[in-house]
GURO-794594 format. One record per residue (C-alpha): residue in three letters; residue number from 1; x, y, z. Coordinates in steps of 0.001 Angstrom, whole numbers. Each point is the difference from the previous one (the first is absolute). Example, Ala and Ser with C-alpha at 12.3 -4.5 7.8 and 13.67 -1.06 7.14 Angstrom:
2
 code pos       X       Y       Z
  ala   1   12300   -4500    7800
  ser   2    1370    3440    -660
//
This chain:
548
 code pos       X       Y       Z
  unk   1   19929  -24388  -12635
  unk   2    1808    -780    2808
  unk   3    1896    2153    2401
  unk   4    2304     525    2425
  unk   5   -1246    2114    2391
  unk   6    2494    2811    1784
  unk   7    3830   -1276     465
  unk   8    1991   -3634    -168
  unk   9     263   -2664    1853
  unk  10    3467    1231     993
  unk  11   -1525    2851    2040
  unk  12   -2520   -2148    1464
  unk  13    2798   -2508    1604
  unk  14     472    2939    2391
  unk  15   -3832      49    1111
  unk  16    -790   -2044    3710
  unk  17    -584   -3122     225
  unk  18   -2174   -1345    2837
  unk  19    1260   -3221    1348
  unk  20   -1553   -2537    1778
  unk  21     564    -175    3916
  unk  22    3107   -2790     250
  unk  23    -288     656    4320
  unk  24   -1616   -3001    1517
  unk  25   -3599    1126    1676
  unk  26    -888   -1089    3226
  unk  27   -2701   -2372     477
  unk  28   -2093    2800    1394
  unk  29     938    2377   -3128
  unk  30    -934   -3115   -2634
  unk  31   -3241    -587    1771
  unk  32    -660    3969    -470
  unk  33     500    -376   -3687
  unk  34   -2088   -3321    -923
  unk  35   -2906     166   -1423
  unk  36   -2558   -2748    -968
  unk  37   -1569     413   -3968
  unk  38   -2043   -2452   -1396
  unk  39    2592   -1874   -1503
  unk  40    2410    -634    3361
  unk  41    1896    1743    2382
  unk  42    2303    3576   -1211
  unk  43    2985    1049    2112
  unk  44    1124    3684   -1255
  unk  45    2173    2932    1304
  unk  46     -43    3261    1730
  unk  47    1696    2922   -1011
  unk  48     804    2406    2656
  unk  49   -2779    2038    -439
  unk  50   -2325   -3021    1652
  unk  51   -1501    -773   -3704
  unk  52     131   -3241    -709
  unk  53     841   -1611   -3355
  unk  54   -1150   -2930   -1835
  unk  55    1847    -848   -3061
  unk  56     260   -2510   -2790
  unk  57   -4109   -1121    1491
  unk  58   -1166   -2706   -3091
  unk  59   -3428     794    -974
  unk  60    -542   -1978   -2813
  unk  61    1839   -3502   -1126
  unk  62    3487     572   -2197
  unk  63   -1630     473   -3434
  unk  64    3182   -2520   -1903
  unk  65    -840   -3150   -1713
  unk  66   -3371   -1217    -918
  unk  67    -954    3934    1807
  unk  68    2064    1778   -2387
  unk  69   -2798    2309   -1621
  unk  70   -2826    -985    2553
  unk  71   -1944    1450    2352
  unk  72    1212    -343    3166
  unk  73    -250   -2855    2323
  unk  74    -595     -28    3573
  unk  75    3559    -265    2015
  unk  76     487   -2768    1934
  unk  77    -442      18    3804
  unk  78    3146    -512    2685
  unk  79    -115    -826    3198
  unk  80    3484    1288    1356
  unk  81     582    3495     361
  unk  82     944    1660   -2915
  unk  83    2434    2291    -249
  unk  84    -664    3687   -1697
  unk  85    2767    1804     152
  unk  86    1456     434   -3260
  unk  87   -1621    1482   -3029
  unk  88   -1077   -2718   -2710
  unk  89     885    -515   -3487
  unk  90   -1025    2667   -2069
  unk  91   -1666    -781   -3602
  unk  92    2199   -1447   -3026
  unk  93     893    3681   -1929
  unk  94    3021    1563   -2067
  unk  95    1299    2718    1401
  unk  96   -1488    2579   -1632
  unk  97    -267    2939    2427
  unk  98    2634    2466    1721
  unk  99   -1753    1185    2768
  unk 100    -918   -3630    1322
  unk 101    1715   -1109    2623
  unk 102    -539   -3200    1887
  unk 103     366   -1764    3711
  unk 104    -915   -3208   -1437
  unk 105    1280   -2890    -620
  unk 106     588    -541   -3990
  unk 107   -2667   -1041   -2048
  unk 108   -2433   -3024    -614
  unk 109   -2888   -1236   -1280
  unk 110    -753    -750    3215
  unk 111   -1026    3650    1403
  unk 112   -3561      -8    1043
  unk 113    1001    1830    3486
  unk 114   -1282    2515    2044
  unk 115    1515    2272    2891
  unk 116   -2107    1528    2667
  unk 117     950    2962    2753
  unk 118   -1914     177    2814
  unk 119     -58    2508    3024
  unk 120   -2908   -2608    1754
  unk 121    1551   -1769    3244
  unk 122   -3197   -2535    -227
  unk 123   -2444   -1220   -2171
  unk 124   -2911    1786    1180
  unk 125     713    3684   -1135
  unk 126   -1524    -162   -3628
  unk 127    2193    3032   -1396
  unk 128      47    1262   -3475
  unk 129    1295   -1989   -2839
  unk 130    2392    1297   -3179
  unk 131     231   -2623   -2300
  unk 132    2976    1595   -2800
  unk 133     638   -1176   -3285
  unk 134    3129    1057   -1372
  unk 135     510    1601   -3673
  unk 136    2537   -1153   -2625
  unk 137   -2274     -84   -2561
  unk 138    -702   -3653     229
  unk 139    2942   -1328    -644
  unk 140    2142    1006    3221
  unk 141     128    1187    3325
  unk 142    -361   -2037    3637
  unk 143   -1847     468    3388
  unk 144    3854     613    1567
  unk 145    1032    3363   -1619
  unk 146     454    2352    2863
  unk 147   -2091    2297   -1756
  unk 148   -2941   -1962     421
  unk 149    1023    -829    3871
  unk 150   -3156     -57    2125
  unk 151    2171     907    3385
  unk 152   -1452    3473    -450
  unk 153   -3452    -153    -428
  unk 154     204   -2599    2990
  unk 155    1027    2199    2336
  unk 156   -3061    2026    -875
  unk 157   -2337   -2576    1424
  unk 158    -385   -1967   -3637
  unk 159     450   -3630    -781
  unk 160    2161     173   -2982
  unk 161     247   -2843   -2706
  unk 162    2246      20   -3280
  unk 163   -1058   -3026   -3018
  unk 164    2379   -1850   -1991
  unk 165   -1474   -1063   -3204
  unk 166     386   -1874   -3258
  unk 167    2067    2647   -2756
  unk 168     143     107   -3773
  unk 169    -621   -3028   -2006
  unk 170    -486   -1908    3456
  unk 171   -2638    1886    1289
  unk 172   -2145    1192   -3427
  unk 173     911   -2654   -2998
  unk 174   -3404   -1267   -1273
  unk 175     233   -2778   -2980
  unk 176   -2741   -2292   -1253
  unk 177     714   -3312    1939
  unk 178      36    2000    3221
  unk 179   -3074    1442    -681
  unk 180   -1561   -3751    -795
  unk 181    1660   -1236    3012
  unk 182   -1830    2792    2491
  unk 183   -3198   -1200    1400
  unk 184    -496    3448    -299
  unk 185     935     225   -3984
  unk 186    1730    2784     301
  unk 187    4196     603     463
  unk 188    2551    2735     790
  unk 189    -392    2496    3173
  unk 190    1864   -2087    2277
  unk 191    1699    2845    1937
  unk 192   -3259    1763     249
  unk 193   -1310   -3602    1617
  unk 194    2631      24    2127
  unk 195    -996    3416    1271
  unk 196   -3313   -2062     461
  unk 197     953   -2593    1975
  unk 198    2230    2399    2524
  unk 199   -2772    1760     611
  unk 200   -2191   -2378     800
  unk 201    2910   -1501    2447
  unk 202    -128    3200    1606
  unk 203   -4142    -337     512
  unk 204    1315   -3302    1637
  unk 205    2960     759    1703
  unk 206      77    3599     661
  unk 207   -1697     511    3423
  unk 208    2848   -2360    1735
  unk 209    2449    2648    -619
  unk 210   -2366    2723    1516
  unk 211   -1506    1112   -3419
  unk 212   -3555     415   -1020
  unk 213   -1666   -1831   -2703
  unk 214   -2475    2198    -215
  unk 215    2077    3054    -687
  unk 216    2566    -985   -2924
  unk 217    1187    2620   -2345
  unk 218    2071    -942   -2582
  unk 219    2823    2409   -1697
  unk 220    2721    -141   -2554
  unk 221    1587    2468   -3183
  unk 222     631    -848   -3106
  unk 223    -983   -3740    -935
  unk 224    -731      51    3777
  unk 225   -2585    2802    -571
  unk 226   -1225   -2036   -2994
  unk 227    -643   -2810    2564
  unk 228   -1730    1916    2044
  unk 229   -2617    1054   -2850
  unk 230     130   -3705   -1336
  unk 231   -1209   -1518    3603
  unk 232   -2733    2688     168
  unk 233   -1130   -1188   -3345
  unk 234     347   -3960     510
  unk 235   -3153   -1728    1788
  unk 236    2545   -2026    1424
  unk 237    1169    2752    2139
  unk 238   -1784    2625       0
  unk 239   -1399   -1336    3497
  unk 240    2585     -17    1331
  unk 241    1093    3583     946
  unk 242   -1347    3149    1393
  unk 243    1799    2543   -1473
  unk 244    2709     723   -2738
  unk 245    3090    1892   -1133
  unk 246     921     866   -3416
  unk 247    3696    1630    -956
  unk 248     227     353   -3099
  unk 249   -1535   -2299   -2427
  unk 250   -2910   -1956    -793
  unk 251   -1693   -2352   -1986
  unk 252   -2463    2638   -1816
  unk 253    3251    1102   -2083
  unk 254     566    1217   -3524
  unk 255    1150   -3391    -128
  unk 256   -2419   -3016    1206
  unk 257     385   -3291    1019
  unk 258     310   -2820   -2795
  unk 259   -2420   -1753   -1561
  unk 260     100   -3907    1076
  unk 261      11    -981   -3806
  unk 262    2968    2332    -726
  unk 263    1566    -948    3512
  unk 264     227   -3589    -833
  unk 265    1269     626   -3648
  unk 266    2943    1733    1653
  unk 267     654   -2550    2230
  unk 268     -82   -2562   -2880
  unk 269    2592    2324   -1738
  unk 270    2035     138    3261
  unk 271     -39   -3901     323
  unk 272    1503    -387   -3523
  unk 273    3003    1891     948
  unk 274    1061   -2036    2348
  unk 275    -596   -3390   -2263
  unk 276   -3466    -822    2484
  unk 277   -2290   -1598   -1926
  unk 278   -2025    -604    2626
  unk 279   -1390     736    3487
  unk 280    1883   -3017    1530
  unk 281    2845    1328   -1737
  unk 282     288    3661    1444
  unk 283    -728   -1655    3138
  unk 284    3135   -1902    -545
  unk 285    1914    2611   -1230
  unk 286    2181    1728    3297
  unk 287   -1212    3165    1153
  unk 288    3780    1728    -402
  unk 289    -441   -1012   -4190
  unk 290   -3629    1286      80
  unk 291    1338    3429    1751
  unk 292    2470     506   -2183
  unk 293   -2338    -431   -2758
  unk 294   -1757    3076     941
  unk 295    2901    2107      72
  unk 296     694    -533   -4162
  unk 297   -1174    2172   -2564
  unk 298   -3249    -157   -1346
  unk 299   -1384   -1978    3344
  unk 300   -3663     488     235
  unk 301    -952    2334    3694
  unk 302   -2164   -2013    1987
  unk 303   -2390    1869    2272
  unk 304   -3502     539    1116
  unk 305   -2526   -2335   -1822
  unk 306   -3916     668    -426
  unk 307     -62   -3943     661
  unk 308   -3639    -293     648
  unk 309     353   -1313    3538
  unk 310    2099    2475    2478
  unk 311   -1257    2338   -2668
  unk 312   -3453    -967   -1271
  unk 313     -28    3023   -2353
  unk 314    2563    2590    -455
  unk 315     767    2313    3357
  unk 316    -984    3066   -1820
  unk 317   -3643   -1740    -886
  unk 318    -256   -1206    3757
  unk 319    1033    3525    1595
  unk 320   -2696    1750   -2833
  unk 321   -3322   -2384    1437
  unk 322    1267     360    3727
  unk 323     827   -3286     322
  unk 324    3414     772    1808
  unk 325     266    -604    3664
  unk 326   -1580    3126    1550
  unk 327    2724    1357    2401
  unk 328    1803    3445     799
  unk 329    2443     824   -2291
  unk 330    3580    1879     156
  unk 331    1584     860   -2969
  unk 332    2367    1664   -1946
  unk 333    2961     471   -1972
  unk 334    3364    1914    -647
  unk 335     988    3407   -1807
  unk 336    2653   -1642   -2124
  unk 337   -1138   -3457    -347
  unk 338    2098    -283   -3640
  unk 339    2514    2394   -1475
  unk 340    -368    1839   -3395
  unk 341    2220   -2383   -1948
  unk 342   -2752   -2696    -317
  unk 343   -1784    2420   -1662
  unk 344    2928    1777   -1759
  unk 345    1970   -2806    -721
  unk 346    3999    1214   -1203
  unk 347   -1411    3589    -403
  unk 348     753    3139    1612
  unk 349   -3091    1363    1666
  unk 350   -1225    2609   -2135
  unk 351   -3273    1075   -1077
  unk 352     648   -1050   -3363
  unk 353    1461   -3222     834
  unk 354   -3012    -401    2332
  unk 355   -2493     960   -2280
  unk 356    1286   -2947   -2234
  unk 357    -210   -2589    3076
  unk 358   -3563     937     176
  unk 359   -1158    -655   -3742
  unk 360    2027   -3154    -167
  unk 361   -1854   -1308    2850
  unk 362   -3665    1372    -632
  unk 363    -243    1161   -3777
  unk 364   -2596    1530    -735
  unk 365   -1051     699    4088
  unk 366    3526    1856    -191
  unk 367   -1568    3297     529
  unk 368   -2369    -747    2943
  unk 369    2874   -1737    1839
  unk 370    2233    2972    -187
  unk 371   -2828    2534     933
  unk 372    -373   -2247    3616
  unk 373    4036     286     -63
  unk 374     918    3092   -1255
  unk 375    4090     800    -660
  unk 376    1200    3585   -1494
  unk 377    3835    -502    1588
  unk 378    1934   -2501     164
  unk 379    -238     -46    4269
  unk 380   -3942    -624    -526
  unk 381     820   -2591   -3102
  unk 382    2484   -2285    2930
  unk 383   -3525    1103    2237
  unk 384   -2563   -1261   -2336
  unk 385    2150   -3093   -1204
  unk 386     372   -1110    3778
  unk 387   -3607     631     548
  unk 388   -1296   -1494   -2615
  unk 389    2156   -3223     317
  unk 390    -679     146    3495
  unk 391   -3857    -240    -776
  unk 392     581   -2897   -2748
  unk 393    1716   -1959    2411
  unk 394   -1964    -195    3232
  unk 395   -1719    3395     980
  unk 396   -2824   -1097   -2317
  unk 397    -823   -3379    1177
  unk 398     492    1405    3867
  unk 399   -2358    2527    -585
  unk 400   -2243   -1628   -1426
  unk 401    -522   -2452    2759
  unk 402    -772    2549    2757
  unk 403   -1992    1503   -3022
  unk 404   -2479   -2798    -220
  unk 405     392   -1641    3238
  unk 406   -1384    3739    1275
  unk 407   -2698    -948   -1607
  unk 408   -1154   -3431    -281
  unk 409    1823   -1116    3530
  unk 410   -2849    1554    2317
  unk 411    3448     813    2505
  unk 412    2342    3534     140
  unk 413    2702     136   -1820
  unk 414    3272    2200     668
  unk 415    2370     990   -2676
  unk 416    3466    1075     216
  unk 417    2800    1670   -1991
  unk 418    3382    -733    1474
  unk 419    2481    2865   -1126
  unk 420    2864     -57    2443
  unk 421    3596    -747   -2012
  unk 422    2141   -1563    1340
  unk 423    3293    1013    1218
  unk 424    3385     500   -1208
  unk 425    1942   -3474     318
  unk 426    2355   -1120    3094
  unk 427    3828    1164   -1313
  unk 428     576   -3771     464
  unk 429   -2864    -658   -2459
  unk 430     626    2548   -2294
  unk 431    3572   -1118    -919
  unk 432    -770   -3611      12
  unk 433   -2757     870   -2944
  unk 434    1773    2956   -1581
  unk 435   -1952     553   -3136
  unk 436   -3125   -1361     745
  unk 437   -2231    2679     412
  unk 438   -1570    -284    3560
  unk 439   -3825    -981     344
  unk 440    -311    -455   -3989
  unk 441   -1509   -3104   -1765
  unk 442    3316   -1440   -1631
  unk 443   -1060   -2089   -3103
  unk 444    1724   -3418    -386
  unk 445     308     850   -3375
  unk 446    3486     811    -972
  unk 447   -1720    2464   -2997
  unk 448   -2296    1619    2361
  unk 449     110    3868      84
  unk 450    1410    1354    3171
  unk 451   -2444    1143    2532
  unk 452     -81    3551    1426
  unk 453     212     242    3557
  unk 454   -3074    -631    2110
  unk 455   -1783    3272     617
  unk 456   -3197   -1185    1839
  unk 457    -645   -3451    1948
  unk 458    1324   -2874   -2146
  unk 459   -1688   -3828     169
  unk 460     286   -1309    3050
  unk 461    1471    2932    1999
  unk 462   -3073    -550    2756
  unk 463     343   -3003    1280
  unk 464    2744     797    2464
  unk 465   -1578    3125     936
  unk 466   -3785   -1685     197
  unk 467    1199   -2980    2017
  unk 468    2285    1706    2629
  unk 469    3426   -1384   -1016
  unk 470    2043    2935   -2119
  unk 471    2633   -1557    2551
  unk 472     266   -2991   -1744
  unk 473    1253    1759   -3021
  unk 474    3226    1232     157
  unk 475     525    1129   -3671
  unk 476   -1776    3326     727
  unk 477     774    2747    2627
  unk 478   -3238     554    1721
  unk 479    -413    3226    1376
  unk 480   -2640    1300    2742
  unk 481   -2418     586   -2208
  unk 482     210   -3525   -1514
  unk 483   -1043   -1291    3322
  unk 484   -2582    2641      85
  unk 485   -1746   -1387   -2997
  unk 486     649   -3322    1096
  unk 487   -1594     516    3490
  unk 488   -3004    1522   -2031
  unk 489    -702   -2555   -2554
  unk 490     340   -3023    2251
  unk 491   -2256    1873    2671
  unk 492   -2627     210   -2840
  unk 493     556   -3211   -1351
  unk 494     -26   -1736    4164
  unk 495   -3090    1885     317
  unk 496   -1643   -1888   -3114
  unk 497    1083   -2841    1255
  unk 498   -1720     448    3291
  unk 499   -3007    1876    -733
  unk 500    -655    -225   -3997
  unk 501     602    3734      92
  unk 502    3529    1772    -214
  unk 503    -694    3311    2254
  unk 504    1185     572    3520
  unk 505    1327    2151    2431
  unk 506    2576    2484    -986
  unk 507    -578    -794   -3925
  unk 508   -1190    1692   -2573
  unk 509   -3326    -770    -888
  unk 510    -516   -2226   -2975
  unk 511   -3327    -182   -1842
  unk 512   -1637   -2873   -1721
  unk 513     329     220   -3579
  unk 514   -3503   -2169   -1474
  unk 515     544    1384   -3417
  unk 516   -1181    2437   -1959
  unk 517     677    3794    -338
  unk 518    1183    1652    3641
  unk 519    2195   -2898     659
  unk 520    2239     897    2880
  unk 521    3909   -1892    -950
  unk 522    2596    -215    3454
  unk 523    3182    1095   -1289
  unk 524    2766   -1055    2240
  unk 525    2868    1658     147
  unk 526    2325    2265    2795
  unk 527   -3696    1814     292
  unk 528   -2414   -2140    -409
  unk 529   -3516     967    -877
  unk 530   -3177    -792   -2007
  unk 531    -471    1524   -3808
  unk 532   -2288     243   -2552
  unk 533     384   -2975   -2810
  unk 534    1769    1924   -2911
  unk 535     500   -2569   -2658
  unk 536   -3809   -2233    -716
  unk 537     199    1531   -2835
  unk 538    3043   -2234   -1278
  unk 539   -1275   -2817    1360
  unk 540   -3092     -24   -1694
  unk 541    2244     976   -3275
  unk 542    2328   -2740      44
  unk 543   -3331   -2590     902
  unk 544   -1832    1462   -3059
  unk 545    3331    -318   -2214
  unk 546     359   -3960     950
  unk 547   -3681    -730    -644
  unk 548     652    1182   -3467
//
């Protein structure tokens, strides 16, 4: 189903916008700000702060043309100075989500581009690497939302690198010809390739901007947190990295990657939509007809692909024999990640009504389901509903990962729970969406029940608060003690980054979590602090009711 996440793109006109420097550096300045990759010579920015920025960076060839579903190619070398100012194209998507908004510079097939933030003033400091994949569950999002902005995390001493990647039917269409083509018979997974190839421009490139090769930890929520678990899974990348973060989601869902066979059937079925009866024919075909495709009724989802190359056998298979890269882990997810309508549907939350949810969806397993989510009023029927959704949707598959990951990986793992709501909207904000419910998943269908207002941590709510930049959102009204849990979280998450291990002065302590009983979960919230795992016993429910 897709969604549109918290408000409209009306309210979002109002959010900043970070422009590129128009003043004219100095000689002296541009010299500060060049940098020499592999490829040729990088001229960036600095923003006041002394970070500098390097934007738009080309880490793979433009995958149009003959590269249109390929792996992709090397980029071609330049001699004169290139200039990195300005953020690159960001992938060819429909705008699907609300709470997306964009400093780039429309969209194209040609998007494999990377942005990097670095505090370094030479090439010789080897500092700690974030490599972030954004979310949008594969079929949206860009390495320019402010959200994602790696200014913060910079000015904490880490080299900080967002990934543009190949979206939708782009980045994960498999079909048989494709497959025959591949000298690796095998097709789809594109973005995740992508993903791939940036990080192994950042084993090349990385230490010119003052980053470390040898200490890259890559992050992301959502699809981005999918990533994450997909390039610990891949021998293609697993290598690559020394550490990982996980928010929200992962490839060990309720719901697993597709089977190559199936994959290629769909993108068969996909092809005869748009009158392609052929490779050479969808290769033809302009990417605005083949977008727009997507967007109809009845379009097939294209997504993760057990494709028997970046995935030799499913993730869950690979994670189960320890065959996962073997790094630290940090993850976690949110206390609302889906409302109780997706459950519900047009019903009022009742335990009746809820009660009825529940057999339609697990028949004869009814009973045992609502034992683990128990509802006598209709306040702990909205509870259960959201919970239990919530779980379906991506608390599952996240726990799941740190779950086996703690152990098969031979490394600690640290688990969160993010509960901190967030905040009543800006007056500006609030009349410019009046009745949208505020931090609620707002269905694109026009017969979609209404959602009740968010009454825990929605989708998405942490990123601003993880990565330092609430004050690049200005639909909320942060208070105090929204910077408070911001100034937590990204401590924790900095001191990952630097150390594989979240604790440090003046924060609570956070235990590893390797699985098991006695598992030790951060909550973080106003007061943040480490508590028993409550709900393994749902987990392991909902994991025995999808093997059946």
């Amino acid at each position: 189903m897709k969604t549109l996440l918290v408000i409209s793109f009306l309210a979002l006109q109002l959010a900043p916008v970070a422009m590129a420097q128009t003043s004219k550096p100095t000689a002296a300045s541009s010299a500060t700000n060049r940098v020499q990759t592999a490829n040729g010579p990088l001229e960036g920015t600095a923003a006041p702060s002394g970070i500098r920025m390097f934007k738009g960076v080309p880490y793979a060839a433009p995958p149009v043309g003959e590269f249109r579903w390929r792996e992709p190619q090397p980029v071609k070398n330049w001699t004169a100075v290139r200039q990195a100012k300005q953020f690159g194209p960001r992938a060819m998507q429909l705008p699907l989500f609300g709470d997306m908004n964009f400093r780039s510079d429309g969209v194209s097939e040609d998007c494999l581009y990377l942005n990097v933030w670095t505090p370094a003033k030479t090439s010789k400091e080897r500092l700690p690497v974030l490599v972030y994949f954004y979310g949008g569950g594969f079929v949206a999002g860009d390495g320019s939302e402010p959200r994602y902005d790696g200014e913060s995390l910079a000015r904490r001493g880490i080299v900080t690198v967002t990934v543009n990647y190949r979206l939708g039917v782009f980045g994960f269409m498999a079909h048989p010809e494709l497959t025959k083509e591949s000298t690796q018979h095998a097709s789809g997974n594109y973005g995740l390739l992508d993903q791939s190839a940036a990080l192994r421009w950042v084993q090349q490139n990385i230490a010119a901007f003052g980053g470390d090769p040898k200490k890259v930890t890559i992050g992301g929520e959502s699809a981005g947190s999918y990533s994450v678990s997909a390039q610990m899974a891949s021998p293609l990348s697993k290598g690559l990295i020394a550490g990982a973060i996980g928010e929200s989601g992962s490839l060990l869902s309720l719901q697993p990657p597709t089977a190559l066979a199936q994959a290629e059937q769909n993108g068969v079925s996909f092809a005869s939509t748009v009158g392609a009866t052929s490779l050479a024919a969808l290769r033809a075909l302009p990417a605005t007809q083949l977008l727009e495709a997507t967007g109809k009724p009845g379009a097939p989802r294209f997504s993760t692909i057990v494709d028997g190359y970046f995935f030799p056998k499913s993730p869950a298979e690979i994670f189960a024999a320890g065959q996962q890269a073997h790094v630290p882990l940090l993850v976690g997810w949110n206390s609302q990640e889906m409302n109780a309508g997706a459950v519900l549907g047009k019903e009022k939350p009742t335990p009746e009504t809820f009660a009825q949810a529940v057999q339609k969806l697990y028949g004869p397993q009814a009973n045992d389901v609502l034992k683990a989510y128990p509802a006598t009023t209709e306040a702990e029927a909205e509870q259960a509903a959201t919970d239990l959704a919530s779980d379906r949707f991506i608390a599952y598959g996240t726990w799941k990962w740190a779950e086996v990951h703690g152990q098969t990986g031979g490394k600690p793992v640290y688990r969160y729970l993010y509960a901190r709501p967030r905040p009543a909207m800006t007056p500006e904000m609030g009349n410019a969406t009046a009745g949208l419910a505020g931090g609620v998943v707002k269905s694109t269908d026009p017969n979609a029940p209404k959602a009740p207002l968010a009454r825990g941590a929605v989708h998405s709510a942490e990123i601003e608060y993880a990565l330092g930049n609430l004050a690049t959102n200005k639909v909320y009204a942060w208070t105090p003690d929204d910077y408070k849990v911001s100034e937590t979280m990204q401590s924790y998450f900095a001191n990952f980054i630097k150390t594989s291990n979240p604790n440090g002065s003046g924060l609570p302590q956070w235990p590893a979590a390797n699985g098991g009983n006695g598992v030790q979960v951060m909550r973080l919230d106003v007061t943040t602090r480490a508590e028993p795992e409550l709900n393994r016993a749902r987990y392991l429910l909902l994991e025995q009711t999808a093997a059946k």
